[in-house]
Every structure is written in structure tokens, then in C-alpha cells.
C-alpha positions in Angstrom: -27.1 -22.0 62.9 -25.4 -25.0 63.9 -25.5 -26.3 60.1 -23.8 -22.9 59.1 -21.0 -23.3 61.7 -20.4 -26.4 59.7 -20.4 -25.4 56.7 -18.0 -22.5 57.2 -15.7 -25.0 59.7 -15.6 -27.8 56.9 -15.0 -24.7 53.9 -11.7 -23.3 56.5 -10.1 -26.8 56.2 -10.4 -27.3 53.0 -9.5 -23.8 51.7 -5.6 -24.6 52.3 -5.6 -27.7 50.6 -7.4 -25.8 47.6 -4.8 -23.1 47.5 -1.5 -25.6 47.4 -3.2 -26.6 44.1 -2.7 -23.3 42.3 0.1 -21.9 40.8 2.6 -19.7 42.7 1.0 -15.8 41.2 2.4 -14.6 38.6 5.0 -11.5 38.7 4.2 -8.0 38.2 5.2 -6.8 35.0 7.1 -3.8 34.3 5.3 -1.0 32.8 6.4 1.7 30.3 8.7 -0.7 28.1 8.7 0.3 24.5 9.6 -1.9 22.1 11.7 -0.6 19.1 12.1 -1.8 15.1 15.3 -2.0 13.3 16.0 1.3 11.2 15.9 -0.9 8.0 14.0 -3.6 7.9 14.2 -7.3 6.7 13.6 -8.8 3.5 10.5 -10.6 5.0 8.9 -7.5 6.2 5.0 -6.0 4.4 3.1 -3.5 4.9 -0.6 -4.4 5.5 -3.1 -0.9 4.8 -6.5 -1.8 6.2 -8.0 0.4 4.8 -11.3 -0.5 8.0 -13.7 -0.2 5.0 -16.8 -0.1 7.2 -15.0 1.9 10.3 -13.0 4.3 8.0 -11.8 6.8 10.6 -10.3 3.7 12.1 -8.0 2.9 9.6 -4.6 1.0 10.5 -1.2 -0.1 8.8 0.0 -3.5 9.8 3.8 -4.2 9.7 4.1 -7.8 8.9 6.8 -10.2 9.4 5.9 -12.8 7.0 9.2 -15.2 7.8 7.6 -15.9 11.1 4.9 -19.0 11.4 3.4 -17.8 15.0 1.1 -14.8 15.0 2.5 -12.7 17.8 6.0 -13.0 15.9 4.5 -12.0 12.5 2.9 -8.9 13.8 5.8 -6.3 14.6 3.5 -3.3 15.5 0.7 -0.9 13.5 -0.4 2.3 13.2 -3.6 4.2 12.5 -4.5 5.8 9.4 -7.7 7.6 9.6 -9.8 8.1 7.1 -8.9 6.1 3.8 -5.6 7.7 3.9 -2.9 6.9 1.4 1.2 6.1 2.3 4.8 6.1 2.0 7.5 4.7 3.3 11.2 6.8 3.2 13.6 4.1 4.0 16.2 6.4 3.6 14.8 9.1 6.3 13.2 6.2 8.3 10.0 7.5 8.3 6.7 6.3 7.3 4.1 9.2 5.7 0.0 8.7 5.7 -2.4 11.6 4.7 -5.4 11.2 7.7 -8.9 13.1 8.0 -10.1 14.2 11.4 -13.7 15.2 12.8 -13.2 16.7 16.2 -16.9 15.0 17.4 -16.1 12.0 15.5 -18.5 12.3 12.7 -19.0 15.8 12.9 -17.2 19.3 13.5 -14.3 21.1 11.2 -12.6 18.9 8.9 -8.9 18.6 8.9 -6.5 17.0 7.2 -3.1 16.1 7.9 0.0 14.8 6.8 1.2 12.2 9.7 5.0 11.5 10.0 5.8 8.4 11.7 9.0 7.2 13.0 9.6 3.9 11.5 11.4 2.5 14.5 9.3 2.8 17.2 5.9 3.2 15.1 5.0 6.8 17.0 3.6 9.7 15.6 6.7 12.7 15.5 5.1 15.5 13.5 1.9 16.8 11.4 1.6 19.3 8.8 -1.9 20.6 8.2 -2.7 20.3 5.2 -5.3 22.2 2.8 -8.9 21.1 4.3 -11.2 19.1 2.1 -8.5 18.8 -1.1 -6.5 15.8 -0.4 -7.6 12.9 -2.7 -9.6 10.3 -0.9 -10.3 7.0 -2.2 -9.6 3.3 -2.1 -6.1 3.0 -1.6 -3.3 4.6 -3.7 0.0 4.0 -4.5 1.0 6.8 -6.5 -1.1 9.6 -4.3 2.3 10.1 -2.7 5.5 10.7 -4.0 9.1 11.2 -2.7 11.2 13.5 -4.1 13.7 15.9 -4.5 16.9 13.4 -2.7 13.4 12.6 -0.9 13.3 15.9 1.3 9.6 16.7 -0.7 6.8 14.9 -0.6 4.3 15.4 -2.9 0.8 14.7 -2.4 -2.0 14.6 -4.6 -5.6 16.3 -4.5 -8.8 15.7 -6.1 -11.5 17.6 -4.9 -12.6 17.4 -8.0 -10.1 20.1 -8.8 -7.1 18.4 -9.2 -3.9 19.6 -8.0 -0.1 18.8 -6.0 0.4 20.4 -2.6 4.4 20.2 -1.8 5.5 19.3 1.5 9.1 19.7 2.7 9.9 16.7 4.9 12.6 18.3 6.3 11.4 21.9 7.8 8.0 20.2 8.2 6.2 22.6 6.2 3.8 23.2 2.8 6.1 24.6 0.1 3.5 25.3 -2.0 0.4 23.6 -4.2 0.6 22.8 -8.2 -2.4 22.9 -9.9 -2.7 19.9 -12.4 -6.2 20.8 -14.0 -7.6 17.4 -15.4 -4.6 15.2 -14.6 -4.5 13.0 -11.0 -1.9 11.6 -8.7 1.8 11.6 -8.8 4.3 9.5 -11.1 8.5 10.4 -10.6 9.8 12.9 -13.7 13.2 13.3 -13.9 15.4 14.0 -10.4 13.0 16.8 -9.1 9.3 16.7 -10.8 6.4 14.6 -11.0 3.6 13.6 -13.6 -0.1 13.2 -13.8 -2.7 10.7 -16.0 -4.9 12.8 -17.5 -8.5 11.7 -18.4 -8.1 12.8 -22.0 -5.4 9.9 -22.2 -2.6 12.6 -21.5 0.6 12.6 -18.9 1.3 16.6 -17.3 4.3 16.6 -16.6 5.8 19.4 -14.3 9.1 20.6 -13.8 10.3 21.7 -10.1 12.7 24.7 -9.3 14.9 24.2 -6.1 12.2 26.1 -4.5 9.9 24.0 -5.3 8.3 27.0 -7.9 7.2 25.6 -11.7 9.5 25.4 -13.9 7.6 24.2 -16.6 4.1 21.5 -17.6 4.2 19.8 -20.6 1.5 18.0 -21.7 2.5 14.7 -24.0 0.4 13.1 -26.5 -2.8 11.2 -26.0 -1.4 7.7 -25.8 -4.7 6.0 -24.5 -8.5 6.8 -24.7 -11.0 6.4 -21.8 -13.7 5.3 -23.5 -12.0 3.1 -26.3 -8.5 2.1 -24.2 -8.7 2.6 -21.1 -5.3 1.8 -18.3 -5.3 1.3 -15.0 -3.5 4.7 -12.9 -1.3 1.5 -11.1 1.9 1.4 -12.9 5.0 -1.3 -11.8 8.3 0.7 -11.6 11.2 -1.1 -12.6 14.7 1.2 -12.6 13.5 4.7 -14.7 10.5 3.0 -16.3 6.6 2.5 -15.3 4.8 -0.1 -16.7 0.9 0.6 -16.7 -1.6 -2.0 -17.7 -4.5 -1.5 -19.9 -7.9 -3.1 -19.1 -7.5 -5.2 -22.6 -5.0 -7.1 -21.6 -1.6 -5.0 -22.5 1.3 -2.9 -20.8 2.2 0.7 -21.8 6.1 1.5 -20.9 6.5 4.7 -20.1 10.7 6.4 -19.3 10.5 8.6 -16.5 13.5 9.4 -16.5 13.7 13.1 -18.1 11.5 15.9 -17.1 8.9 14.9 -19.5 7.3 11.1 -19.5 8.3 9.3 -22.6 5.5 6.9 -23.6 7.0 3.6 -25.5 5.1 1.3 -27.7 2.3 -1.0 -25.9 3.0 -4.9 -25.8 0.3 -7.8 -24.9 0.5 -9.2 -21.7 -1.4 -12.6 -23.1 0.4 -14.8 -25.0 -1.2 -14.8 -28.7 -2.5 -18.9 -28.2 -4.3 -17.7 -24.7 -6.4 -14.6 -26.0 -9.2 -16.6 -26.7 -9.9 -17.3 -23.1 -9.7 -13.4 -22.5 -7.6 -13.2 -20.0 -6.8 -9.4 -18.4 -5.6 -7.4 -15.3 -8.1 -6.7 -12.2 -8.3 -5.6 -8.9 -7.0 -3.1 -6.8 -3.4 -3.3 -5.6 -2.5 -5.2 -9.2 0.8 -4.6 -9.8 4.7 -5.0 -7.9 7.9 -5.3 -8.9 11.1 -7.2 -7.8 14.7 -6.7 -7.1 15.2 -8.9 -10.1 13.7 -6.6 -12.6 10.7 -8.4 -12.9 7.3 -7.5 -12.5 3.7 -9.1 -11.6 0.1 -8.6 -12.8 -3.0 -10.1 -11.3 -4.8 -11.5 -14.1 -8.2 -13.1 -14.3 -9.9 -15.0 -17.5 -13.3 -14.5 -18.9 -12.6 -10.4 -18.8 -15.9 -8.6 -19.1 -16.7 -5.1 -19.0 -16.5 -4.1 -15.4 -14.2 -7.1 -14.1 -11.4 -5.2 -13.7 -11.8 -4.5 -10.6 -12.7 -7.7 -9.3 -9.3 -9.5 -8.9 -7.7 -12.6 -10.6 -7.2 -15.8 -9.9 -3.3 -16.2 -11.2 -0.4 -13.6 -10.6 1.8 -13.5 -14.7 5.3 -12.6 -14.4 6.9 -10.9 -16.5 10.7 -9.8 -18.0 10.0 -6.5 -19.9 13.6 -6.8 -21.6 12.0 -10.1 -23.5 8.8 -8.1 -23.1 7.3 -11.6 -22.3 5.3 -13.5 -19.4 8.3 -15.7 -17.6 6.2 -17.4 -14.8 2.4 -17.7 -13.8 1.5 -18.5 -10.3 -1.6 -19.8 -9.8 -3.5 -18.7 -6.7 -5.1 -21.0 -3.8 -7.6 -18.4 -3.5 -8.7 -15.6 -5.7 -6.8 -12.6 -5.2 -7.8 -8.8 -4.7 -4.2 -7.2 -4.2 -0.6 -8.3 -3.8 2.9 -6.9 -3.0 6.2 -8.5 -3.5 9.3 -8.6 -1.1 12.6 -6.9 -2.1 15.7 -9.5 -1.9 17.2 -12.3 -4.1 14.7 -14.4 -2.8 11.5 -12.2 -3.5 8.1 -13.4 -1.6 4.4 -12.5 -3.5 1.6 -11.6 -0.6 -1.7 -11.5 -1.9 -5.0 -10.7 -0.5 -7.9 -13.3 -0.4 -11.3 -11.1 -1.0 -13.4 -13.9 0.6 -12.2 -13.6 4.2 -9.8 -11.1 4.0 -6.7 -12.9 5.1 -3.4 -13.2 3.3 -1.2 -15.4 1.0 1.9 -15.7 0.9 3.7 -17.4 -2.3 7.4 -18.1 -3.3 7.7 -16.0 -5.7 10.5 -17.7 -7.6 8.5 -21.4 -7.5 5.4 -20.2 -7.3 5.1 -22.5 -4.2 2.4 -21.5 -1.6 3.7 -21.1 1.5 1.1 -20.5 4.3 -2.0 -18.1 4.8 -1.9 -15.4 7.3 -4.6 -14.2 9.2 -6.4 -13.2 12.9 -4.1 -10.4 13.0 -7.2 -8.5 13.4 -7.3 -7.2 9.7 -10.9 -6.0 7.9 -10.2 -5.0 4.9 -6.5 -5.1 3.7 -6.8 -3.5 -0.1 -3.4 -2.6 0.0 -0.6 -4.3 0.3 3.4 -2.9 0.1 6.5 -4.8 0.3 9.3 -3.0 3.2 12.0 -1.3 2.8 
């Protein structure tokens, strides 16, 4: 006992001294502060779809900053996309769309799908519209399953089920206008100043007229200007003013005005210089194409194509002027690259994805200089990339 009494008399005195050597405690922070984002953003400003590929009902959207050199300034905020759910951003209504799948047990129960609106300011959910259960098209991620139009009240947004189809959504009443059947023919391209078309498998575009009601007008279907087996294209166009540029898995672009109510397919030009076709250079990956505010676009390209490659990525990013309807720059690519995106501004910068450990690159796209990579914002699988408006 008399050992204890000493114990606890020596631990007394020594407590104080122990004390005066830590800081002062820190001061309790204010809660229910929510931080808010500029109505349009900056230059510098991505969009990052992880698309959670081994956790897909935890899907998330990451709004990068890529200006910033610190981690906590680069990511401005997120928000969830459940499911392998496809987006679009309306700069013009400030709002950010994303199709979502829910389970109410998680993995099990009623399906239902929904079209999310967020606000783009403070990244919060402001509205759903249920949409059709089981039709929405869901898949790697999309660019063109989601199209503004209409002045951007509609959005429409494409289903594959297999049976393929449009449903119409008024963005401003926050209700289904109606659904379009496109039989054979997927996603959504811009037609003319109220309409959309679709890439048929038998090398086809459907193009459909909209009334103000959003009713058919009319669907025209244009000549065979590719063949599946033979020629196939990749379904991810670069849009540069009224014209879409697809690739083709050989190595050349397909123009395509869609400007009128019907898509106006142009005459195919080679993306490979004539010396370099030897080495067999060709498009690949997944988010493969972008354009600038300079009316340029970009193309990940990789050599030694093969059948099946062209989904595997590239190790350069070719830039091209289609007025000369030649390559202007090639940027060659620390890493190899899955996806990329480019930044709007006179002073564009390309993002790409590295496959290997998922983080991202970030290029000048003017030089071609790298810049830095960006990573441990807590991304899985970023297969999509989108540059903010």
C-alpha cells in the first residue's frame, strides 16, 4: 500500500508539468456550414465519373480543380451516381443530370430508376423524375446517352433494354414528356434545333424530328455509311460547332453535319499520316475523344492496332484541325492512357486517365508539356472524364 501511495503521489506532481506541455485545445467548430460553387465554373474545372467499377451502386462524380497543386484545394466537392449511371452538365440552367439505379435492400427489392437533378452550386440533390424501370441504357460510361435540347428545357435519354428507345424529359416542369422508340438505333446525337439521332447497327443514323410537344414529327433513316463487321466506328464522336466527328476502328474520322433535322454524313479522312500506316497506328479506349474552344480536336491513339485493341487505350493523344483535315500536334503520354477530356479556354488543358493506378494526367494541351499527376482523391475507377462548363 505504501508503494501505491507513492506511486499515485509522485504521478499528482508530475501530471501538471505534463499538461503545460500540450497545446492549448483546440476550438469547437461550427456545425451546419455549407460550402457553395460558383454558378459557372473556371476554366480549370473537370469532371471526374468513377464509374466504382467493383462497388457500382456506389458510383461518384468528382469536380476537380486541376489549377490547384494541393489535394484538398483540387477537390471542390462530389456526388454519387449509383449504378453506372451516365451525365450531363446544363451550364446554362446550372444543373448537373445523372441517370441512377436503386434496390431498396441494397442488392435486392423493386428496381427503380431515376433521373437525378443536381444543383451545380452547392452539389445537392433538388429533384427526381422516375423514370421507366429496367429501360435506361446501362453500361460503361457514355457521353452521348444524354442529350440537351430543345433551348435545353428537354433532356433526352437513351434506353437499351435491348429494345432501344428515347424517353423525353422536361427539365423544367420535372416530368416524362413522352418515349421515342428508335428500333435498332442507340443513344443520342443533336439534329437540328429540337431533335436527336441514333447509330444504328446496320451502319445507319435515325434521325427524329421533335414537335413543340415533344410528339414525332418525322425519322428518317440515312444511308449505310459504315459496316459492323467490315468498318466498324466507335458511337464517341468530337463535336466541334454543328459537326461530329466519329472515329473508325481503322484508323479514320467520319464527319457528320448535324445541323438540319437529318445527319449529313461527309466523306471519311485518315487520321494517320500516309508515312506512319505501317506502324498501324488507331484509336482506343473508352472516353477517346474531346474537343477545344479552338476548334480542335483530340484522339487517343495507340500503334500496333489489332483486332480487339480498341478498347485498350493509347499511348499518345493526335491533334487535329478538321478544316486542314490534318493531325496538328501529338502529345505523347507519361503513362498509357484509358480516357481523357479537355478544358474549355484559350489556354485548353488535356486530363487523361492512367489505367495502371487509376490516377490522372494532366497535360498542356497547347505544348504538350506534362504538368503533374493527380491522385488520392479517393478515385477507383475514373472511365470518364468531362471538361466544366
Amino acid at each position: 500500500m505504501r508503494v501505491l501511495a507513492a506511486v499515485f503521489s509522485g504521478l499528482m506532481v508530475a501530471l501538471p508539468s505534463i499538461a503545460s506541455d500540450q497545446p492549448p485545445p483546440l476550438p469547437v467548430e461550427p456545425i451546419g456550414i455549407v460550402e457553395t460553387l460558383p454558378r459557372e465554373y473556371p476554366e480549370s474545372w473537370f469532371f471526374v465519373h468513377d464509374a466504382a467499377f467493383y462497388h457500382m451502386s456506389d458510383g461518384k462524380v468528382w469536380v476537380l480543380d486541376t489549377a490547384e497543386d494541393k489535394l484538398a484545394e483540387q477537390v471542390k466537392g462530389s456526388f454519387n451516381v449509383s449504378m453506372i449511371g451516365n451525365t450531363k452538365q446544363s451550364a446554362k440552367r446550372a444543373e448537373i443530370y445523372a441517370t441512377e439505379t436503386f434496390q431498396p435492400r441494397g442488392t435486392r427489392g423493386a428496381r427503380i430508376d431515376v433521373l437525378t437533378i443536381w444543383d451545380q452550386v452547392n452539389l445537392s440533390a433538388v429533384a427526381e423524375v422516375v423514370l421507366p424501370p429496367g429501360k435506361r441504357f446501362m453500361g460503361l460510361p457514355e457521353r452521348d446517352a444524354l442529350l440537351l435540347l430543345n433551348e435545353e428545357r428537354w433532356l433526352a435519354v437513351a434506353n437499351f433494354s435491348p429494345a432501344a428507345s428515347v424517353t423525353l424529359v422536361d427539365l423544367e416542369e420535372r416530368r416524362i414528356i413522352g418515349e421515342v422508340a428508335t428500333p435498332g438505333c442507340v443513344l443520342t446525337y443533336p439534329t437540328g434545333k429540337r431533335g436527336f439521332s441514333s447509330l444504328c447497327a446496320d451502319g445507319r443514323f435515325l434521325s427524329t424530328e421533335l414537335a413543340a410537344d415533344g410528339s414525332v414529327v418525322a425519322q428518317v433513316r440515312t444511308a449505310a455509311f459504315f459496316d459492323s463487321d467490315d468498318s466498324p466506328i466507335f458511337e464517341r464522336p468530337a463535336y466541334i460547332g454543328n459537326m461530329a466527328y466519329f472515329p473508325s476502328f481503322s484508323g479514320e474520322v467520319i464527319p457528320v453535319d448535324v445541323s438540319g433535322k437529318v445527319a449529313k454524313v461527309g466523306p471519311a479522312w485518315h487520321l494517320v499520316p500516309e508515312e506512319e500506316r505501317a506502324q498501324n497506328w488507331a484509336p482506343g479506349g473508352i472516353g477517346i475523344t474531346a474537343e477545344d474552344d479552338l476548334g480542335r480536336f483530340y484522339v487517343l491513339m495507340h500503334p500496333d492496332a489489332r483486332d480487339g485493341s480498341h478498347n485498350e487505350g493509347g499511348a499518345e493523344v493526335w491533334v487535329y484541325d478538321p478544316a486542314k483535315q490534318a493531325r496538328v500536334a501529338r502529345i505523347a503520354l507519361r503513362e498509357w492512357g484509358l480516357s481523357l477530356a479537355v478544358s474549355r479556354g484559350s489556354e485548353p488543358r488535356l486530363l487523361v486517365t492512367n489505367p495502371v493506378d487509376m490516377s490522372l494526367e494532366l497535360y498542356d494541351a497547347l505544348s504538350g508539356e506534362f504538368l503533374k499527376t493527380i491522385t488520392g482523391l479517393g478515385q477507383n475507377t475514373p472511365l470518364m472524364l468531362f471538361g466544366a462548363r
